[in-house]
DRENMARDO-76941 format. One record per residue (C-alpha): residue number from 1; residue in three letters; x, y, z. Coordinates in Angstrom, 3 decimals, decimal comma, padded with zeros to 6 digits, always signed. Example, Ala and Ser with C-alpha at 12.3 -4.5 7.8 and 13.67 -1.06 7.14 Angstrom:
<atom seq="1" type="ALA" c1="+012,300" c2="-004,500" c3="+007,800"/>
<atom seq="2" type="SER" c1="+013,670" c2="-001,060" c3="+007,140"/>
END
This chain:
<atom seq="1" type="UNK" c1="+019,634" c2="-012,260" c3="+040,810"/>
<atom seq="2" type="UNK" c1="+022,945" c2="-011,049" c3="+039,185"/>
<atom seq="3" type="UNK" c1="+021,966" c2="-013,697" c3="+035,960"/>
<atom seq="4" type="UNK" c1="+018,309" c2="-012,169" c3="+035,760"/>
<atom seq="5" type="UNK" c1="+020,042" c2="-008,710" c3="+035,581"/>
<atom seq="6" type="UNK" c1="+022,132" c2="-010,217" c3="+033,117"/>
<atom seq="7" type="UNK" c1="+019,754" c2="-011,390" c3="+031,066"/>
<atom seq="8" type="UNK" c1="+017,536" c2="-008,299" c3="+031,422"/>
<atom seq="9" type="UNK" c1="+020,665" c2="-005,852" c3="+030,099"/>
<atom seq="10" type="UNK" c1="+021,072" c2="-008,259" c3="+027,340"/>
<atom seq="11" type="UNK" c1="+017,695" c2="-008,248" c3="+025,777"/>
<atom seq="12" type="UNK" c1="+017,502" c2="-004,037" c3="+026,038"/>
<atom seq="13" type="UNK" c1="+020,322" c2="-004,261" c3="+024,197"/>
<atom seq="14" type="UNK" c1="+019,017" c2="-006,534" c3="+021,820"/>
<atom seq="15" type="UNK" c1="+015,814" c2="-004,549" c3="+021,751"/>
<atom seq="16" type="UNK" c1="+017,882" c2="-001,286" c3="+021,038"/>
<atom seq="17" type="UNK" c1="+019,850" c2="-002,508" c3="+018,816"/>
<atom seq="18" type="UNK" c1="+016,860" c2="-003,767" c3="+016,432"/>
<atom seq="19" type="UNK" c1="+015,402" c2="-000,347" c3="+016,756"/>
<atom seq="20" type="UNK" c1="+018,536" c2="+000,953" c3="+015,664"/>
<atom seq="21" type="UNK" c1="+018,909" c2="-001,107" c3="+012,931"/>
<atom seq="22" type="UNK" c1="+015,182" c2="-000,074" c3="+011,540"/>
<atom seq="23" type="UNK" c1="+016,008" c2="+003,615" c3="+012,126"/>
<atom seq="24" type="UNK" c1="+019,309" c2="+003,188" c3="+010,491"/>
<atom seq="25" type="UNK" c1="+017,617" c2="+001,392" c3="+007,382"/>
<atom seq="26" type="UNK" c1="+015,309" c2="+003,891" c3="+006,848"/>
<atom seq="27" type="UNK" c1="+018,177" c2="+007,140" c3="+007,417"/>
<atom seq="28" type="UNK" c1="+020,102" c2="+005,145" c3="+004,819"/>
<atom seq="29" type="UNK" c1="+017,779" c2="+004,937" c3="+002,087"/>
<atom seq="30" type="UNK" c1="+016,376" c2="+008,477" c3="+002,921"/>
<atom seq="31" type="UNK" c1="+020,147" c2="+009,675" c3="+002,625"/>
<atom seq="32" type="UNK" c1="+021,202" c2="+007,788" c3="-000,521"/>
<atom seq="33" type="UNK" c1="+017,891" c2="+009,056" c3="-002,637"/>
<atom seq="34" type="UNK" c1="+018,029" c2="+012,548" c3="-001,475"/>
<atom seq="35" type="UNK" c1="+021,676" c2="+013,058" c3="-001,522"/>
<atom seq="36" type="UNK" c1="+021,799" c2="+011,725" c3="-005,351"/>
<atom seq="37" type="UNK" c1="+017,853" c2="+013,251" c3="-006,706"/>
<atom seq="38" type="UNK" c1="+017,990" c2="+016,572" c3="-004,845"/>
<atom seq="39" type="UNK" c1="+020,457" c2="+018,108" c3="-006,554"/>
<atom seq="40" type="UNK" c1="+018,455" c2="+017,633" c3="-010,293"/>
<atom seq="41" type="UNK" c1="+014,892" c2="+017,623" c3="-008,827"/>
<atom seq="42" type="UNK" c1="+013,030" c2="+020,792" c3="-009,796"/>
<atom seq="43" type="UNK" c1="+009,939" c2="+022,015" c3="-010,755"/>
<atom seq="44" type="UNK" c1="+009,895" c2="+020,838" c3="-013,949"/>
<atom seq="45" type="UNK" c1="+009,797" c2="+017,137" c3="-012,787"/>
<atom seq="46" type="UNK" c1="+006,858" c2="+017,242" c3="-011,444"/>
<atom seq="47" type="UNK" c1="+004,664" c2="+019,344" c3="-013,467"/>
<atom seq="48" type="UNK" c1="+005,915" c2="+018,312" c3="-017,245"/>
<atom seq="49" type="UNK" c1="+005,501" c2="+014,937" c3="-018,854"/>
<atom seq="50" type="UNK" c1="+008,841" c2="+012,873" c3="-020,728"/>
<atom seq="51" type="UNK" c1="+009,324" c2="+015,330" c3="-023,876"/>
<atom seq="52" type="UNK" c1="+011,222" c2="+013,970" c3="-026,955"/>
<atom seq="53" type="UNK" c1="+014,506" c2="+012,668" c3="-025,616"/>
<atom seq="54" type="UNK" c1="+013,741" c2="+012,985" c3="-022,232"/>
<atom seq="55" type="UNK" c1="+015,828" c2="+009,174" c3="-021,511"/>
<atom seq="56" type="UNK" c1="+018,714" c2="+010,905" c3="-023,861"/>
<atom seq="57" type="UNK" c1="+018,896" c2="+013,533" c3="-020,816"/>
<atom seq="58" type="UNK" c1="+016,616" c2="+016,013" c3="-022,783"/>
<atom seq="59" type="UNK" c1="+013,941" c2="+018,042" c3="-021,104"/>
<atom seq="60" type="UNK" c1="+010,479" c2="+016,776" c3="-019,306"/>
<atom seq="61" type="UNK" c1="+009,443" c2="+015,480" c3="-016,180"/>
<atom seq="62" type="UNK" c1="+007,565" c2="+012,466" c3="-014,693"/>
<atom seq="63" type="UNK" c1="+004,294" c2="+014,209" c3="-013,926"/>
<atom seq="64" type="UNK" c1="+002,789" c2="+011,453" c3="-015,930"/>
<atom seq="65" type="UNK" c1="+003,870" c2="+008,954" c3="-013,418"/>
<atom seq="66" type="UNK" c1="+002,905" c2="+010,876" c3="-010,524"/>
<atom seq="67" type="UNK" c1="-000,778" c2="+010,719" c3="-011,855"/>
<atom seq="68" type="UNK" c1="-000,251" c2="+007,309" c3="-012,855"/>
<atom seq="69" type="UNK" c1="+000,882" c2="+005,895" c3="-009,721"/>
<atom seq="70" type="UNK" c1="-001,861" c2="+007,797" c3="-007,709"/>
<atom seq="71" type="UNK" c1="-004,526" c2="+006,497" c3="-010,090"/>
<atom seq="72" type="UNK" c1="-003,366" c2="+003,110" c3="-010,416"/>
<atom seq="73" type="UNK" c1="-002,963" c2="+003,248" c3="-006,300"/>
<atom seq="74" type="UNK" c1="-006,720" c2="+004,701" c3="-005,533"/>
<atom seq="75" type="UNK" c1="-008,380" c2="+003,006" c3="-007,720"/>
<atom seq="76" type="UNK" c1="-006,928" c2="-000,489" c3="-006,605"/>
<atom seq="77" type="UNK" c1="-007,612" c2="+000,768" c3="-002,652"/>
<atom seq="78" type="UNK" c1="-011,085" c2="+001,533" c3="-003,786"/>
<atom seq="79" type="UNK" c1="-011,718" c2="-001,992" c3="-005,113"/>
<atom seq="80" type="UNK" c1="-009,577" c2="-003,692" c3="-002,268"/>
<atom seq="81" type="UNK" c1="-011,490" c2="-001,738" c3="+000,645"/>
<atom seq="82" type="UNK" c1="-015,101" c2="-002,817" c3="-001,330"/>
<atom seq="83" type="UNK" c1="-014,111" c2="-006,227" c3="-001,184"/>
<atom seq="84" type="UNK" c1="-012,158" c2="-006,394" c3="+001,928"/>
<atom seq="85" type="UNK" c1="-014,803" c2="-004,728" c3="+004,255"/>
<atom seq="86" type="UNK" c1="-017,641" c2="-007,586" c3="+003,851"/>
<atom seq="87" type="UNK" c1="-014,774" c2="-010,330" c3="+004,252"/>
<atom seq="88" type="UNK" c1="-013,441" c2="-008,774" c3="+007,375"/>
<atom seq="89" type="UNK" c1="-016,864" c2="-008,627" c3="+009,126"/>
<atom seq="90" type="UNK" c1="-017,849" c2="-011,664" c3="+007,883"/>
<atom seq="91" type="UNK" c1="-015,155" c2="-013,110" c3="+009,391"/>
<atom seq="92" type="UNK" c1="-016,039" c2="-012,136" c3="+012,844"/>
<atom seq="93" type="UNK" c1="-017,391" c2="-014,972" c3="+015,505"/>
<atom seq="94" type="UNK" c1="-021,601" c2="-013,392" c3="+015,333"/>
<atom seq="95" type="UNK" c1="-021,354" c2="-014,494" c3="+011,969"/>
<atom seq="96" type="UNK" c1="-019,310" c2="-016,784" c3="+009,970"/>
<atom seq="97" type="UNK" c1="-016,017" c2="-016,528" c3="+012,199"/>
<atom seq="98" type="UNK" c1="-016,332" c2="-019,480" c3="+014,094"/>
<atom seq="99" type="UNK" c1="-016,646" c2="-022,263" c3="+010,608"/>
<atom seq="100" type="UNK" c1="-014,322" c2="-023,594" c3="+008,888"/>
<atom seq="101" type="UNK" c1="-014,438" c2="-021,494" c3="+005,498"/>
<atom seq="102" type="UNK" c1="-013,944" c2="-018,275" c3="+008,089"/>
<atom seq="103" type="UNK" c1="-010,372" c2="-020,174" c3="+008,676"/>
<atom seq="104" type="UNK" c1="-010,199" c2="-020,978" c3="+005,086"/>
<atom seq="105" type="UNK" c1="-010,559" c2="-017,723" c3="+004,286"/>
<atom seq="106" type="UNK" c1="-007,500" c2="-016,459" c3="+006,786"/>
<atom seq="107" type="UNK" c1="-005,455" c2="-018,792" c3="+005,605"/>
<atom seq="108" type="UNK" c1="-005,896" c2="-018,003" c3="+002,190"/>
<atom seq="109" type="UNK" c1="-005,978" c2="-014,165" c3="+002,500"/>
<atom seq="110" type="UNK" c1="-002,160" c2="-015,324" c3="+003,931"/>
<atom seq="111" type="UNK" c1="-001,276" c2="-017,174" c3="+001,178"/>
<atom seq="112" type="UNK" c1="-002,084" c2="-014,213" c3="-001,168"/>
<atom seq="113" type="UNK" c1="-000,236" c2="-011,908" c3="+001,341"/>
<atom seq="114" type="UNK" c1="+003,111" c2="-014,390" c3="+000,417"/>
<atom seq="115" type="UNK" c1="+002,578" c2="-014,085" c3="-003,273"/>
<atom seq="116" type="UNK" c1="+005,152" c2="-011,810" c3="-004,708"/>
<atom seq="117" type="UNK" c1="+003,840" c2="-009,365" c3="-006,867"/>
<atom seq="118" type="UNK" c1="+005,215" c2="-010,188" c3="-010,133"/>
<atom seq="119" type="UNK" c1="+003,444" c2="-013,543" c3="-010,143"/>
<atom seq="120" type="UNK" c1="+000,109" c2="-011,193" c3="-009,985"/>
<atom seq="121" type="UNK" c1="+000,986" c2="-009,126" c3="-012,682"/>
<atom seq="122" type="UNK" c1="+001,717" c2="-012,556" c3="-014,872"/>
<atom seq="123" type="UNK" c1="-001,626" c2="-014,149" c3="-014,101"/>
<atom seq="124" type="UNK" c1="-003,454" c2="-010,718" c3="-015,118"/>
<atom seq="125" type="UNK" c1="-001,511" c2="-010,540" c3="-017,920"/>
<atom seq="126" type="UNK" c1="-002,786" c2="-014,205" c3="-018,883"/>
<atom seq="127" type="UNK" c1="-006,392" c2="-013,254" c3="-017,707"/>
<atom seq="128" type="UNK" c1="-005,923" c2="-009,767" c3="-020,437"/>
<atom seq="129" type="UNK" c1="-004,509" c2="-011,984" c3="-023,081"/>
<atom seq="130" type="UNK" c1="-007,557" c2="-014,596" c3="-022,615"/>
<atom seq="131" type="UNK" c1="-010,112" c2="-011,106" c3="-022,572"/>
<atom seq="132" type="UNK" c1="-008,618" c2="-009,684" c3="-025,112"/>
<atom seq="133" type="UNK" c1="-007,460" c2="-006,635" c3="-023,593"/>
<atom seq="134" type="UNK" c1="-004,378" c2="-005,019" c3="-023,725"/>
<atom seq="135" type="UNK" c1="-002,163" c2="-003,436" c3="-021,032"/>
<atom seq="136" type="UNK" c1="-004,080" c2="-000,571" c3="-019,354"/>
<atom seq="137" type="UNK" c1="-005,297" c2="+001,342" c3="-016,529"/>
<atom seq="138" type="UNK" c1="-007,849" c2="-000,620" c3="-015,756"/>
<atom seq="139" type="UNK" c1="-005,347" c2="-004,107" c3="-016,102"/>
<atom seq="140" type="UNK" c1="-003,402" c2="-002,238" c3="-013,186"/>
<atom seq="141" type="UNK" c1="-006,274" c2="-001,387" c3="-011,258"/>
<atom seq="142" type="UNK" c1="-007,164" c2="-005,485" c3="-010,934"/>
<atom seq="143" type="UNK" c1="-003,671" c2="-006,775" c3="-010,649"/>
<atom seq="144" type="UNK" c1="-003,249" c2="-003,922" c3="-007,927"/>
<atom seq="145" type="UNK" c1="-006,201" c2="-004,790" c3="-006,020"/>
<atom seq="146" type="UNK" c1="-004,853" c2="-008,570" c3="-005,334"/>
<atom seq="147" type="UNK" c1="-001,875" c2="-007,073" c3="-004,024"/>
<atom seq="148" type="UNK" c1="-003,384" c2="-004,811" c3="-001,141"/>
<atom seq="149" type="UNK" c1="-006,323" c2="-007,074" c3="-000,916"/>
<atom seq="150" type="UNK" c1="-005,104" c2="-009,558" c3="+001,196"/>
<atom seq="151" type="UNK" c1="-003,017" c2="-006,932" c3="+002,878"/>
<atom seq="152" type="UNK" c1="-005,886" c2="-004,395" c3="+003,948"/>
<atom seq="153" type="UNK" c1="-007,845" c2="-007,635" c3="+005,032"/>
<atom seq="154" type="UNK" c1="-005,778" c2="-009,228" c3="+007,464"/>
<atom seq="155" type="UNK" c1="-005,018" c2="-005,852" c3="+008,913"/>
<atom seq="156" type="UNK" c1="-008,599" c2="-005,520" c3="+009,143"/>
<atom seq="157" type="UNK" c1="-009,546" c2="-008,870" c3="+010,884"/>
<atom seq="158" type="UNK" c1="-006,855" c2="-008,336" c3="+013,365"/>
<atom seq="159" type="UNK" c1="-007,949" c2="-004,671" c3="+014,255"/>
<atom seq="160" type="UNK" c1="-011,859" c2="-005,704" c3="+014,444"/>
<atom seq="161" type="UNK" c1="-010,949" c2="-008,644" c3="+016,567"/>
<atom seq="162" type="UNK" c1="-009,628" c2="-006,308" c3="+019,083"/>
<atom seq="163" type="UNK" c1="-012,759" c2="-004,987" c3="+019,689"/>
<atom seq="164" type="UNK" c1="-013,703" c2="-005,601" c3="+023,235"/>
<atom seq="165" type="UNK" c1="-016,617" c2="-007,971" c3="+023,685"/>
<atom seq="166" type="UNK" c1="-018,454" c2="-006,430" c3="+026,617"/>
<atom seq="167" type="UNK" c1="-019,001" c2="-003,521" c3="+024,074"/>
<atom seq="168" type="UNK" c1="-020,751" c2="-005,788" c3="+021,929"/>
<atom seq="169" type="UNK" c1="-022,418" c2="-007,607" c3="+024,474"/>
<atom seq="170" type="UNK" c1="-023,753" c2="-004,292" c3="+025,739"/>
<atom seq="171" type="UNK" c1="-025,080" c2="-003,639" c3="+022,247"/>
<atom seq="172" type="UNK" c1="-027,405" c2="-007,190" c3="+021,959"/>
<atom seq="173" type="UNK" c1="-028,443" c2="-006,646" c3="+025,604"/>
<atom seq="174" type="UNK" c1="-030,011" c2="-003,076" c3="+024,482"/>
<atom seq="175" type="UNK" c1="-031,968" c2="-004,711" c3="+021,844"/>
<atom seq="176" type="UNK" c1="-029,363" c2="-003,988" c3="+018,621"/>
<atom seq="177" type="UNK" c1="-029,175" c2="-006,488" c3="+015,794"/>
<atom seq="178" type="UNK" c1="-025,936" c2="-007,833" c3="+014,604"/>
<atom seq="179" type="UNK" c1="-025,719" c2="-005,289" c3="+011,840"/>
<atom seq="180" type="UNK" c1="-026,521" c2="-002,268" c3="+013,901"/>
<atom seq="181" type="UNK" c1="-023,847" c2="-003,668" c3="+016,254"/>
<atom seq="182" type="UNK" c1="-020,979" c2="-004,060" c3="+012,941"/>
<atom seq="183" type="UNK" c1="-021,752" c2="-000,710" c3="+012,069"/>
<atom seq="184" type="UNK" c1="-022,160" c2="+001,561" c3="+015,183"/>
<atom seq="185" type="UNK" c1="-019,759" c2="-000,300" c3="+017,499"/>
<atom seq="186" type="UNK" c1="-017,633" c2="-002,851" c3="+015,502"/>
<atom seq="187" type="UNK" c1="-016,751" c2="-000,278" c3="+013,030"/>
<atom seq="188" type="UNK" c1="-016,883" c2="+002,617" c3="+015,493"/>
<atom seq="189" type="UNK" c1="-014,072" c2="+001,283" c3="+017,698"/>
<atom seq="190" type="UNK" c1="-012,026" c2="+000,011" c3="+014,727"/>
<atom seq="191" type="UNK" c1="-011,997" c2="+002,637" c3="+012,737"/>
<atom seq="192" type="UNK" c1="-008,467" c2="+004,551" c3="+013,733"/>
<atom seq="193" type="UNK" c1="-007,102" c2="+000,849" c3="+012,422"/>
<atom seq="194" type="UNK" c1="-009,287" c2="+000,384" c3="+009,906"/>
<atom seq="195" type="UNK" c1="-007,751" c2="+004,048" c3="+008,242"/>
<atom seq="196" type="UNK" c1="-004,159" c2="+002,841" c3="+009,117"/>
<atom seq="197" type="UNK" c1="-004,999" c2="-000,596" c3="+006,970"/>
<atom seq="198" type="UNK" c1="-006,406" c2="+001,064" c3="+004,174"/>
<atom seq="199" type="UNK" c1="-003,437" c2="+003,780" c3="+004,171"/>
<atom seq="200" type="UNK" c1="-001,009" c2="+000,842" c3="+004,644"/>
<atom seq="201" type="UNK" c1="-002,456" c2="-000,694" c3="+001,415"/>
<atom seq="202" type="UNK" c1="-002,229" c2="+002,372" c3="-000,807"/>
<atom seq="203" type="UNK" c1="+001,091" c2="+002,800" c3="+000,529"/>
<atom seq="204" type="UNK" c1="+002,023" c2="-000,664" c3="-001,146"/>
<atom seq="205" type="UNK" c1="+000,433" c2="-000,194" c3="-003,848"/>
<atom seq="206" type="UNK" c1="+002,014" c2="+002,957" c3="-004,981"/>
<atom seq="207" type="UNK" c1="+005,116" c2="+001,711" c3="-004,829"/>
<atom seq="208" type="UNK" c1="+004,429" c2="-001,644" c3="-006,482"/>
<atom seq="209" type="UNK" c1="+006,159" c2="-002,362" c3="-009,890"/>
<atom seq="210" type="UNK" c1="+006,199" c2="-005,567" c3="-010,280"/>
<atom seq="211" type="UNK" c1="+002,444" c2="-006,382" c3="-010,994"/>
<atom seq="212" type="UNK" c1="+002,174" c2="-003,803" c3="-013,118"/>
<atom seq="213" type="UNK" c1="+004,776" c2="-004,132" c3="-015,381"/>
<atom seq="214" type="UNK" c1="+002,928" c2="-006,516" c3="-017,948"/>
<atom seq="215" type="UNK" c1="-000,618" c2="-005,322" c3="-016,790"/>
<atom seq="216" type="UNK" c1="-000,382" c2="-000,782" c3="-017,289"/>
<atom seq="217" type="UNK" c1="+002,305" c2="-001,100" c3="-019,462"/>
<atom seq="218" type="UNK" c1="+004,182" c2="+002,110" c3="-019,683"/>
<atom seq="219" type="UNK" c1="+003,474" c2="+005,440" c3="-021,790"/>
<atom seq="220" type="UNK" c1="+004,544" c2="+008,989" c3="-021,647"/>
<atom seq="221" type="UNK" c1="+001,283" c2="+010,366" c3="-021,967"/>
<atom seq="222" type="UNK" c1="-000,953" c2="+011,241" c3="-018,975"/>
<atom seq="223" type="UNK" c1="-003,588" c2="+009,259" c3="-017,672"/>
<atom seq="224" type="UNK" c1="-006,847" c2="+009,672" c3="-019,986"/>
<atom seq="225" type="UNK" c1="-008,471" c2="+006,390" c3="-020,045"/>
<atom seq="226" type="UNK" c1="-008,759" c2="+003,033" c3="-018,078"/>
<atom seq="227" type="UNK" c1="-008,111" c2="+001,311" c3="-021,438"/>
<atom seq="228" type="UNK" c1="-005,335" c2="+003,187" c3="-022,409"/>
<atom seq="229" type="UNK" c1="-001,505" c2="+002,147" c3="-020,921"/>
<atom seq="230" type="UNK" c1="-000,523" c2="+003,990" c3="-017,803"/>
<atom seq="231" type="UNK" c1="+002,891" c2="+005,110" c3="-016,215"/>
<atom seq="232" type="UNK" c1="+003,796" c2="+004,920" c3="-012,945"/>
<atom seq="233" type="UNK" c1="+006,939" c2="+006,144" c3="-010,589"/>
<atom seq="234" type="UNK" c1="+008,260" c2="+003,033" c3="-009,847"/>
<atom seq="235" type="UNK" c1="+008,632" c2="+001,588" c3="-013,007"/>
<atom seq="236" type="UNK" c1="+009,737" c2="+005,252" c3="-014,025"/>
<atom seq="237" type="UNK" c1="+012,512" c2="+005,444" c3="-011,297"/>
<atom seq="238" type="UNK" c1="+013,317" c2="+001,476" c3="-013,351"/>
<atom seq="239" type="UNK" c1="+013,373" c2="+002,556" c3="-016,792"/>
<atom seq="240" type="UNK" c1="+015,715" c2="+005,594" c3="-015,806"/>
<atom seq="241" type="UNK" c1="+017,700" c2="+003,866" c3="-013,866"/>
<atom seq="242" type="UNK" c1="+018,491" c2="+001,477" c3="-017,019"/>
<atom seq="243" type="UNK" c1="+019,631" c2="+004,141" c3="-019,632"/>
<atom seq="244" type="UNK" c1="+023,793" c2="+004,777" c3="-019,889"/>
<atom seq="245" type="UNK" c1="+022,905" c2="+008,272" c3="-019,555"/>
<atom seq="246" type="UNK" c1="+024,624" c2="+009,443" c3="-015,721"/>
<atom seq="247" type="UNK" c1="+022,349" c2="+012,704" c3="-016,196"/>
<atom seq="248" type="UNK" c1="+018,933" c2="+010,454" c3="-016,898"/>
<atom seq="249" type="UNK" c1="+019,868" c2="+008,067" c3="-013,773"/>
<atom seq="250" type="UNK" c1="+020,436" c2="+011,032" c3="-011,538"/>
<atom seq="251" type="UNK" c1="+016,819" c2="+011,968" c3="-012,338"/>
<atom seq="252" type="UNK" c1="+016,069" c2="+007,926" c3="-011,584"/>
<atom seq="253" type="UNK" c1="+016,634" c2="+009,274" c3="-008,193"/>
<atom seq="254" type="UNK" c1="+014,732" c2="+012,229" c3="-008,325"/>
<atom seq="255" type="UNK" c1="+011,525" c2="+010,036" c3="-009,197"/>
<atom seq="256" type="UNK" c1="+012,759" c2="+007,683" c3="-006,306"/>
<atom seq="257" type="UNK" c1="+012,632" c2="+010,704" c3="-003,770"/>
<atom seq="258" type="UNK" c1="+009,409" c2="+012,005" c3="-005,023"/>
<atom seq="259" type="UNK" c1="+007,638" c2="+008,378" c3="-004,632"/>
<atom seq="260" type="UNK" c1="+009,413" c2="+008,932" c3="-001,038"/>
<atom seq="261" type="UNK" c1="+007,898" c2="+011,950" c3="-000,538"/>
<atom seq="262" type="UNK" c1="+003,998" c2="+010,415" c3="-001,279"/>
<atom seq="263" type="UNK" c1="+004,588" c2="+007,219" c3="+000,860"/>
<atom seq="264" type="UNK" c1="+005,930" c2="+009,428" c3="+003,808"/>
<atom seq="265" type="UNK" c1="+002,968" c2="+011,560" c3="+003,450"/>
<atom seq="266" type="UNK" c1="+000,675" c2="+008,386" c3="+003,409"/>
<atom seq="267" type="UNK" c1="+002,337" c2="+007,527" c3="+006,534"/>
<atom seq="268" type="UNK" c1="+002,152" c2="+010,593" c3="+008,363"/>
<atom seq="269" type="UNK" c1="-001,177" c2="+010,972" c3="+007,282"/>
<atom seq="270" type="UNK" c1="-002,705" c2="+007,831" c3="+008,155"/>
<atom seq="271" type="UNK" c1="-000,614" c2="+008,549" c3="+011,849"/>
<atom seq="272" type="UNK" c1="-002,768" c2="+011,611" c3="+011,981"/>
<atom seq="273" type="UNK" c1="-006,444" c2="+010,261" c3="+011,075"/>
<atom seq="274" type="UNK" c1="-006,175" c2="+007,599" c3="+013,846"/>
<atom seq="275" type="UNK" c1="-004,469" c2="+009,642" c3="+016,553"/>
<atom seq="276" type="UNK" c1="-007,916" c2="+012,248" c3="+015,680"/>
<atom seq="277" type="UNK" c1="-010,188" c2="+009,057" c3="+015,369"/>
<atom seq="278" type="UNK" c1="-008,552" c2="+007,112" c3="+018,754"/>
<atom seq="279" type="UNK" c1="-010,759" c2="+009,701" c3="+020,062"/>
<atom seq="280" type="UNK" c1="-014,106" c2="+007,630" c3="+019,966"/>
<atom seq="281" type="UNK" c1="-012,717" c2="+004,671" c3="+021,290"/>
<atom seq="282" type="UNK" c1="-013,318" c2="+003,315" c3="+024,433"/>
<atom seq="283" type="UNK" c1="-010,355" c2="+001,265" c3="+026,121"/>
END
């Protein structure tokens, strides 16, 4: 009895310790940005694009970023959810879950999960080069989309899978066909995950700079086209960051604690959509 106690004490500890080490992560990085890009951040940061000299610690802001980054993030979330949605039901056992190119398909969507990023942005910079296109919006957009793809999918397979199967059962034994049975109970019942996923995804994507270093490019001018190069905060926060000027990387941080701010907000957001969607499902 006195070793099962033992062991028992040792694992909370364990347990809280690993909790505290999360929390602590996450305090640290929220201290070390915000102690070092409060003190410059200000207005103008956020509502005035890079003016002449701005990386010579002139005047300007990174509202071209900010638009960038949220452009380049919805537009790949779009695309991901569009393609992600017909894989994910697909993938369940009334239609193609039980073969072998429905485990295929999981095992691939978890290769592409393990891909880092930069290797994305390299093969859509080949793909461009072969198209004849040119860094852009729209180049950021696709190499984006294979990023949260795989991401918002598996999320989404493991959330529908939840589903309870007496609820579909009781669906086919009132007479509903598989696809009224996906859409009004499947996706009912998933849908506080299926929010989470697709928040999750944007969340990534936003802060992504590695795929879209060769594929947007970079430019100080705000979004305006899909062909036309687009900033974005994280390779913002990078560029700053690599000037000698102490007063430019102070404002590296600035741009690191606004990008904080939107993935916070896509967190506590996507928190609040499921808790007021958990709602409609049955347990």
């Amino acid at each position: 009895m006195d070793r099962r106690r033992m062991e028992e004490a040792f694992f909370k500890v364990l347990m809280a310790a690993s909790a505290a080490i999360v929390v602590g992560s996450v305090a640290g990085v929220l201290l070390i940005v915000l102690v070092r890009g409060l003190p410059v951040l200000n207005l103008a940061m956020v509502t005035q694009s890079p003016k002449g000299g701005y990386y010579l610690g002139k005047e300007g802001g990174v509202l071209n970023a900010i638009l960038g980054s949220l452009c380049l993030a919805t537009g790949a979330t779009i695309a991901a959810l569009a393609l992600s949605l017909p894989i994910v039901f697909y993938l369940q056992k009334e239609y193609g879950g039980r073969t072998r190119l429905a485990s295929l398909t999981r095992l691939a969507l978890d290769v592409l999960w393990g891909i880092p990023s930069i290797v994305y942005g390299a093969c859509g910079f080949i793909v461009m080069m072969y198209l004849g296109l040119r860094a852009s919006l729209l180049g950021g957009i696709m190499a984006l989309t294979l990023v949260e793809l795989p991401i918002m999918a598996r999320a989404m397979d493991e959330i529908v899978r939840l589903v309870p199967a007496h609820l579909k059962e009781a669906s086919f034994s009132l007479g509903a066909t598989r696809i009224e049975t996906t859409l009004r109970v499947v996706w009912r019942q998933a849908l506080p995950g299926i929010v989470t996923a697709v928040l999750l995804a944007f969340g990534r994507g936003i802060g992504d700079a590695a795929s879209v270093l060769f594929t947007a490019g970079y430019t100080d001018r705000l979004p305006s086209s899909l062909f036309e190069p687009v900033a974005s905060l994280p390779l913002a926060v990078f560029f700053q960051l690599g000037t000698p000027f102490p007063e430019v990387q102070q404002r590296a941080y600035a741009s690191g604690a606004i990008l904080l701010a939107l993935v916070l907000g896509v967190s506590v957001i996507s928190r609040l959509l499921a808790r007021r969607f958990e709602r409609y499902v049955i347990r």
